[in-house]
C-alpha positions as CSV (number, residue, x, y, z in Angstrom):
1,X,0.0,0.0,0.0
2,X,3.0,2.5,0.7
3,X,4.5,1.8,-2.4
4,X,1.2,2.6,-4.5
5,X,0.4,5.5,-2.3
6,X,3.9,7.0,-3.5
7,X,4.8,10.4,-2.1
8,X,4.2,13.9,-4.1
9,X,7.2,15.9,-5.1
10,X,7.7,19.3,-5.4
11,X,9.2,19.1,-9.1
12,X,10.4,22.8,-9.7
13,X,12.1,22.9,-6.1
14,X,13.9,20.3,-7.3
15,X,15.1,22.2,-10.5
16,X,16.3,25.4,-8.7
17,X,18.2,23.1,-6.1
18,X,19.6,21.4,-8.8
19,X,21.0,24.9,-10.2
20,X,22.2,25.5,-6.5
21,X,24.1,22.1,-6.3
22,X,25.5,22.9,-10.2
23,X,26.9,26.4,-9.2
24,X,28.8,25.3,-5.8
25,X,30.1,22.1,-7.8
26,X,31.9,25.0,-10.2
27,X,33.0,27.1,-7.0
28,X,34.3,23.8,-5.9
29,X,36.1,22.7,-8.5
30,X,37.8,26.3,-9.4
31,X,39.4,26.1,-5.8
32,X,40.3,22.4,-6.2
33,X,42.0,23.8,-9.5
34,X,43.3,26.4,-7.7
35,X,45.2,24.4,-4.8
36,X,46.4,22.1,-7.5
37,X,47.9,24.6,-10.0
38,X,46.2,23.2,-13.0
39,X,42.8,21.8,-14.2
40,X,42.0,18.5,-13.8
41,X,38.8,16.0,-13.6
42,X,37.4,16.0,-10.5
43,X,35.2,12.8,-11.3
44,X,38.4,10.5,-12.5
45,X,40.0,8.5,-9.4
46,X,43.2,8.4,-11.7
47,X,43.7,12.1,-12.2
48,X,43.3,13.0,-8.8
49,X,45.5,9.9,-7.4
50,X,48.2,12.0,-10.2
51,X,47.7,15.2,-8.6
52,X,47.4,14.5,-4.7
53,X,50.3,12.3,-4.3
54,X,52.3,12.5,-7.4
55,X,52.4,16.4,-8.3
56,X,51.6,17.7,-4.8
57,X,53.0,15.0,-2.7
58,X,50.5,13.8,-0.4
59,X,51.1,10.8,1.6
60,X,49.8,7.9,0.9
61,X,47.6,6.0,3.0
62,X,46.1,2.8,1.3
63,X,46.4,1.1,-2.0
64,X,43.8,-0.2,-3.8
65,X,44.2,-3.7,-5.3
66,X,45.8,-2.8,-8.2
67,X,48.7,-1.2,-6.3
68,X,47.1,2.4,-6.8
69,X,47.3,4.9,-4.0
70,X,43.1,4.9,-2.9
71,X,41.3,7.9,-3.4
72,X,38.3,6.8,-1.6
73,X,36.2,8.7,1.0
74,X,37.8,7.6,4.1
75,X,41.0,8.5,2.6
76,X,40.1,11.4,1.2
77,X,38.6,12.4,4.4
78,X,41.9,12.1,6.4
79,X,43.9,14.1,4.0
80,X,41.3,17.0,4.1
81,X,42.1,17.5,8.0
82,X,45.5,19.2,6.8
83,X,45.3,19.9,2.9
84,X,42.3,21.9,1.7
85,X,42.9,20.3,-2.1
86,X,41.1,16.8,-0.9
87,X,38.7,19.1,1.0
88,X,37.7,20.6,-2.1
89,X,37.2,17.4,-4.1
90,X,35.0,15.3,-0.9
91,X,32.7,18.1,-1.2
92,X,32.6,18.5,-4.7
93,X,32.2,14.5,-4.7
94,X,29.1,14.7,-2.1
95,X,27.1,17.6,-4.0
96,X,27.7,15.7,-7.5
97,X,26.3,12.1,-6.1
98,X,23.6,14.8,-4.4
99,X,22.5,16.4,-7.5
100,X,22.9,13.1,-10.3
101,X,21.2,10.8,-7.5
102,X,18.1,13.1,-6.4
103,X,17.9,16.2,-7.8
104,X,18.1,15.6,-11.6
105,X,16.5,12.1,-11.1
106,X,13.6,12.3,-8.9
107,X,11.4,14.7,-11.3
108,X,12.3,11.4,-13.5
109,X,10.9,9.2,-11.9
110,X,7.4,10.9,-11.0
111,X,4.2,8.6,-12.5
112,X,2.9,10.6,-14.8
113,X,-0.6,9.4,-13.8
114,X,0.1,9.8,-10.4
115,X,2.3,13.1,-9.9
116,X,4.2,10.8,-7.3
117,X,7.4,8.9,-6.9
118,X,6.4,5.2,-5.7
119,X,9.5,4.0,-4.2
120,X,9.8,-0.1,-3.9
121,X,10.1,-2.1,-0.5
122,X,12.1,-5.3,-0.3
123,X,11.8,-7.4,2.6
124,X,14.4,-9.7,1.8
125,X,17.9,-7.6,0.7
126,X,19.2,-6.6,3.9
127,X,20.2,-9.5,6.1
128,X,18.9,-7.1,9.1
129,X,15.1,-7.5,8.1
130,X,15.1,-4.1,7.5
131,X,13.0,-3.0,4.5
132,X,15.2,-2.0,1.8
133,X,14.0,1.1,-0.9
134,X,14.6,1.2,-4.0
135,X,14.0,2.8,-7.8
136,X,14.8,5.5,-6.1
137,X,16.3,4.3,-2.7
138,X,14.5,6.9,-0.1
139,X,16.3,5.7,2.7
140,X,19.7,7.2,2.0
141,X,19.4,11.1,1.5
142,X,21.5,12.0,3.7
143,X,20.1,14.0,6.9
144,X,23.0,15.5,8.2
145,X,24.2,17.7,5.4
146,X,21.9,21.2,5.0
147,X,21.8,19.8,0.9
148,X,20.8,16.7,1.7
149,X,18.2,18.4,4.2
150,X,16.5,20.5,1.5
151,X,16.1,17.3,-0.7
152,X,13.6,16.6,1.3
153,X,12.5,19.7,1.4
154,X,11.1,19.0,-1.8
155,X,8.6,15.8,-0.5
156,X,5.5,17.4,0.0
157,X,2.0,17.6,1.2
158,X,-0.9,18.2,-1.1
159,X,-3.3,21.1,-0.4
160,X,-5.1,20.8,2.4
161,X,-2.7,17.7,4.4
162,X,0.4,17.6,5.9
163,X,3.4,15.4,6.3
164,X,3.0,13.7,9.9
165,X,7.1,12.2,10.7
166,X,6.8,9.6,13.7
167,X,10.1,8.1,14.8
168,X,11.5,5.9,17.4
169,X,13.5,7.5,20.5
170,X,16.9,6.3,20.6
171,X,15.5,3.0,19.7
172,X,18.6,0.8,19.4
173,X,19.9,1.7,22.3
174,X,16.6,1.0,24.3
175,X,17.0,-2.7,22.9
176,X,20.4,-2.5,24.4
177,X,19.3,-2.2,27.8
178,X,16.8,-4.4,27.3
179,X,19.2,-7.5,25.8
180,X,21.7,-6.5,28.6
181,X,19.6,-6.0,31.9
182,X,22.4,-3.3,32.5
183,X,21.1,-1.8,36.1
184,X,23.1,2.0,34.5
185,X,21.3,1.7,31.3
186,X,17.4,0.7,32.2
187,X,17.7,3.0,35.1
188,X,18.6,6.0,32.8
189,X,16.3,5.1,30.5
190,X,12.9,4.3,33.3
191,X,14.0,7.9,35.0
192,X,13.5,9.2,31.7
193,X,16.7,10.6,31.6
194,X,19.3,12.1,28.2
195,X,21.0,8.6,28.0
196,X,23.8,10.5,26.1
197,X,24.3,12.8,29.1
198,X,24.1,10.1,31.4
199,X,26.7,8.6,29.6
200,X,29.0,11.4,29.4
201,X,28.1,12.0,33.2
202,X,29.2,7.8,33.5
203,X,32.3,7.9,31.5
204,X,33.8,11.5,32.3
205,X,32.8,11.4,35.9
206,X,31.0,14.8,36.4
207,X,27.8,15.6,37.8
208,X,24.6,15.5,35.3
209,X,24.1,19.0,35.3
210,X,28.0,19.3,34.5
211,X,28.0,18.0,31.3
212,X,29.4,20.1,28.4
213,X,28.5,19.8,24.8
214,X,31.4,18.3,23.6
215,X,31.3,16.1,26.1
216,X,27.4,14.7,25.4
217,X,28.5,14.6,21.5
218,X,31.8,12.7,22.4
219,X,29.3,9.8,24.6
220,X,26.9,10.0,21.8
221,X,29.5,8.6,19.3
222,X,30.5,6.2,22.0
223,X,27.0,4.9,22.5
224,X,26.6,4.1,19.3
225,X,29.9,3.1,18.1
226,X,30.1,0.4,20.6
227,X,26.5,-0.9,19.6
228,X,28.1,-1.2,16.3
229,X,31.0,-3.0,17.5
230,X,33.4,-0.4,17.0
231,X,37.0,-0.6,18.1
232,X,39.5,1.3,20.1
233,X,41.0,2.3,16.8
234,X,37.6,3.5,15.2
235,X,36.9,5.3,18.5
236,X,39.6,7.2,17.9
237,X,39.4,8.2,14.5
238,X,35.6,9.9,14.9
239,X,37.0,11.9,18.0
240,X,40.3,12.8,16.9
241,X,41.7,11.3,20.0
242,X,44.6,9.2,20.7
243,X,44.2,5.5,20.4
244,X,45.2,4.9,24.3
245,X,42.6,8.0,25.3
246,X,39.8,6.0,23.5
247,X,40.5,2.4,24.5
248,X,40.6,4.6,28.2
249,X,37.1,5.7,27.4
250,X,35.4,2.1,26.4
251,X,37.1,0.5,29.3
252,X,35.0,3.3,31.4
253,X,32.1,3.1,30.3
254,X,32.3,-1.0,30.5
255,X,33.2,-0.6,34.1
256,X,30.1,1.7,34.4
257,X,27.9,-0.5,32.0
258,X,29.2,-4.3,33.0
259,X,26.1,-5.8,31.9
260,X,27.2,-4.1,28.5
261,X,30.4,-6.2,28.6
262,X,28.1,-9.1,29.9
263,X,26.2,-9.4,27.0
264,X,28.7,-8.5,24.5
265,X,30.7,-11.8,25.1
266,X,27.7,-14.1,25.6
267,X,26.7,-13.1,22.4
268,X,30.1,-13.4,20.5
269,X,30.2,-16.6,22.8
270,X,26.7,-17.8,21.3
271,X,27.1,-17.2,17.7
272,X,30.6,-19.0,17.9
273,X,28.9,-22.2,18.8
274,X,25.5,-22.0,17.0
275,X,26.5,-19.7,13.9
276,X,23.2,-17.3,14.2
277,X,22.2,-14.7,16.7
278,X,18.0,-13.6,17.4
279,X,16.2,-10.6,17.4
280,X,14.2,-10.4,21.0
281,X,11.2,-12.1,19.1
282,X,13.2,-14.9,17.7
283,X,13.8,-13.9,14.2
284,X,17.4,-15.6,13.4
285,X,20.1,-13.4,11.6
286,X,23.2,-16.2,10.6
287,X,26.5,-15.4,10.3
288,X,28.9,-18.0,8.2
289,X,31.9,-16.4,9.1
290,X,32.1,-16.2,12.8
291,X,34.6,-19.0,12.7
292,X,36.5,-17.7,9.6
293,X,40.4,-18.3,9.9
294,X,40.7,-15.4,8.5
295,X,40.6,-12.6,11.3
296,X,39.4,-9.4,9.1
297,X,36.3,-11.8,8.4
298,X,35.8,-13.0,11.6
299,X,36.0,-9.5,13.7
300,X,33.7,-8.7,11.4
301,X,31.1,-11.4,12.0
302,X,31.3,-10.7,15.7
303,X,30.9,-6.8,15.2
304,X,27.5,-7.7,13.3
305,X,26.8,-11.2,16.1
306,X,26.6,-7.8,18.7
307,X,24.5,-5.1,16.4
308,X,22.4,-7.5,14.5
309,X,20.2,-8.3,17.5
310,X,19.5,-4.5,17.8
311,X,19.3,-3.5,14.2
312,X,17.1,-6.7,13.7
313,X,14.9,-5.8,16.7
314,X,14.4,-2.6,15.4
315,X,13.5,-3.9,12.3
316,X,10.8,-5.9,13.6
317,X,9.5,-3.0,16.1
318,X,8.9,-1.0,12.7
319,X,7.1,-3.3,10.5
320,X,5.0,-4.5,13.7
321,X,4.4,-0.3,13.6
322,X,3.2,-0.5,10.4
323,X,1.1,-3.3,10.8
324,X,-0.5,-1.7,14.0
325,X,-0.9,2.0,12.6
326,X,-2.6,0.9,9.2
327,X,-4.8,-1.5,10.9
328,X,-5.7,1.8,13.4
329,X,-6.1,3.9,10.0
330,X,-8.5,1.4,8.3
331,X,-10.3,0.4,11.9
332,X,-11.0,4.1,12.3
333,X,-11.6,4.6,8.8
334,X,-9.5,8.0,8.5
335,X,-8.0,9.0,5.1
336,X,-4.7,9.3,6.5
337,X,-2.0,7.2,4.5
338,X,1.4,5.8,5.5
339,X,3.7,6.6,3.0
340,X,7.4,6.2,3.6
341,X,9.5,4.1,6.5
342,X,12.8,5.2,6.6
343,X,15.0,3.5,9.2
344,X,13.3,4.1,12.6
345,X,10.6,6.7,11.3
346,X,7.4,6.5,9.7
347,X,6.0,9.2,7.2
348,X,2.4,9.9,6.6
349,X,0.0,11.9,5.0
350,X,-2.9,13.4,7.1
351,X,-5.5,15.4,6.1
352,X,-4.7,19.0,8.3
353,X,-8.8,18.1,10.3
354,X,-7.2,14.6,11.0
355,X,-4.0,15.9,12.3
356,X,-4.8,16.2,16.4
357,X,-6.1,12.9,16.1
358,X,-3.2,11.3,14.7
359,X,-0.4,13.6,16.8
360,X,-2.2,12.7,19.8
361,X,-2.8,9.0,19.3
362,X,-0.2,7.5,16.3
363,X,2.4,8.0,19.3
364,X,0.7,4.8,21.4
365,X,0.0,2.3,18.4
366,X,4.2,2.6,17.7
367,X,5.2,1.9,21.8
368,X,3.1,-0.3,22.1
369,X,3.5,-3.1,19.9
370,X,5.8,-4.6,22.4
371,X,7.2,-4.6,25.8
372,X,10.6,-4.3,26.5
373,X,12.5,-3.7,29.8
374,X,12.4,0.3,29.2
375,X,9.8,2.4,28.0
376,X,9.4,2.8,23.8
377,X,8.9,6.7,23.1
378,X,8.4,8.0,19.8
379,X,8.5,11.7,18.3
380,X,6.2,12.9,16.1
381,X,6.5,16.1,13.9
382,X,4.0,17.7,11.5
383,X,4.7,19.8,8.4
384,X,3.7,21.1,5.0
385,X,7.3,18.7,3.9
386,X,9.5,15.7,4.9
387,X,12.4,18.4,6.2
388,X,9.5,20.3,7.8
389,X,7.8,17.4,9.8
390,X,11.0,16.8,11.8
């Protein structure tokens, strides 16, 4: 039903961002021109590889297979700490896949019949049971960049409706405490509490009402980097910290968090011997190379044996979501339509003399289609578009 309901763009937005993305591209490339002396294409690997480390010097910090020095983002992205040149060319690289991905495509892809894009759902690409999107892929315009924000500036609501956005709080790491039984995390999370605050408070050893900015974004990264299994090493590279500093960090917030630590090595332990993991309602994700010789492989069977119960838990809180708010929609026969999921957030279109209705009561049919060990919250958002709603 989402996929026939499709979602209405705004087609000449889309044009004059397009113009926008175009424009900065040019700005982009004159100072990547600039920095290198000469012009060059900024879309072939080969030519930039020649101008970063053979003309200017750069040092070289992975090869590809061939032998080639890589060019790729991670790369690129520690060279553009001190040289503005690979600056120039990651930005130019984001706004081109920006405008050749959504802005010059979408208006392609609008039905003609229906003045919509219809996106498709798979339910069986991503080994995470999350629904995949595709033709076009929805789920990946990028939120973070202000670019990427005004794409979805330009998903609208027609006259006389609004764009409702519900999404999960935090969900992931609410599954967390509810896998671990860690007495730090459910606490935090029953008191209703900032669990990235409480972290920082945790792992930094100040007072709550301490807590600096930096120092909630630096637990934030932690939080989540450690859900995905991330190392020392990684830790370190998204702070910009010393490698000793971050291992100093995890092995804080472990002794802070033990039932963290707890269930992180009952679960490496219980995919070694049985070769799967479960989500909480006993969905099975397998994993063929948890006893791969090979270490690369293996580390990273375990880093998905501790994330896959959480991202495959939120996966099956979602689709039970949808399940439970179109049956509420129909049951109450209201003309409001789901249109979009999009990681942990549902997107809907609600006539504006439904809208109190569904604010105040779309909010219980999401938390409470299970019950975990912590409270489920959800946000919702309205707005005339996607950006808007949030």
């Amino acid at each position: 039903r989402m996929e026939r309901n499709g979602v209405l763009l705004d087609r000449q937005l889309l044009a004059v961002q397009s113009g926008e993305l175009g424009r900065k591209m040019l700005e982009l490339e004159q100072r990547a021109y600039q920095e290198a002396g000469q012009p060059f294409n900024l879309g072939s690997p080969k030519q930039i590889g020649d101008i970063l480390f053979t003309q200017k010097g750069l040092p070289v910090i992975k090869k590809t297979p061939s032998g080639a020095p890589s060019t790729d983002e991670e790369t690129l992205e520690q060279l553009a700490l001190d040289h503005p040149i690979a600056r120039a060319i990651l930005d130019y690289r984001g706004l081109a896949k920006l405008k050749s991905t959504y802005t010059d495509k979408l208006p392609q892809m609008i039905d003609p019949r229906t003045g919509r894009v219809h996106t498709s759902y798979s339910q069986a690409t991503a080994v995470t049971g999350r629904l995949a999107s595709s033709d076009p892929n929805l789920q990946n315009i990028p939120a973070r960049t202000a670019e990427g924000r005004r794409i979805r500036e330009a998903f609208v609501a027609p006259p006389g409706h609004l764009l409702v956005s519900a999404d999960y709080s935090q969900i992931e790491l609410r599954i967390m405490a509810h896998l671990s039984d860690d007495a730090g995390l459910l606490t935090a999370f029953a008191e209703e509490r900032d669990i990235h605050t409480a972290t920082a408070s945790e792992v930094f050893g100040v007072p709550l009402d301490a807590v600096s900015a930096d120092q909630r974004r630096m637990a934030k990264v932690i939080n989540f980097g450690l859900i995905y299994g991330m190392s020392a090493f990684g830790l370190a590279s998204q702070l910009n910290l010393e490698r000793s500093a971050a291992q100093a960090y995890i092995d804080r917030y472990f002794a802070r968090y033990p039932g963290v630590a707890d269930y992180m090595q009952r679960t490496r332990e219980a995919a070694r011997s049985q070769g799967y993991v479960e989500t909480v309602f006993g969905r099975r994700l397998y994993l063929p190379e948890i006893n791969a010789k090979n270490p690369a492989r293996r580390q990273g069977a375990e880093r998905a044996a501790i994330n896959a119960p959480m991202q495959g838990t939120a996966a099956d809180l979602i689709k039970l979501a949808m399940i439970a708010v179109q049956g509420w929609l129909d049951a109450e026969g209201l003309c409001s339509k789901l249109l979009l999921q999009v990681h942990d957030e549902l997107i809907l279109e609600v006539p504006a003399g439904e809208l109190d209705q569904v604010r105040a009561e779309l909010p219980a049919r999401m938390c409470n289609v299970a019950r975990l060990k912590v409270p489920l919250r959800v946000g919702v958002g309205a707005g005339p578009n996607w950006e808007a709603a949030h």
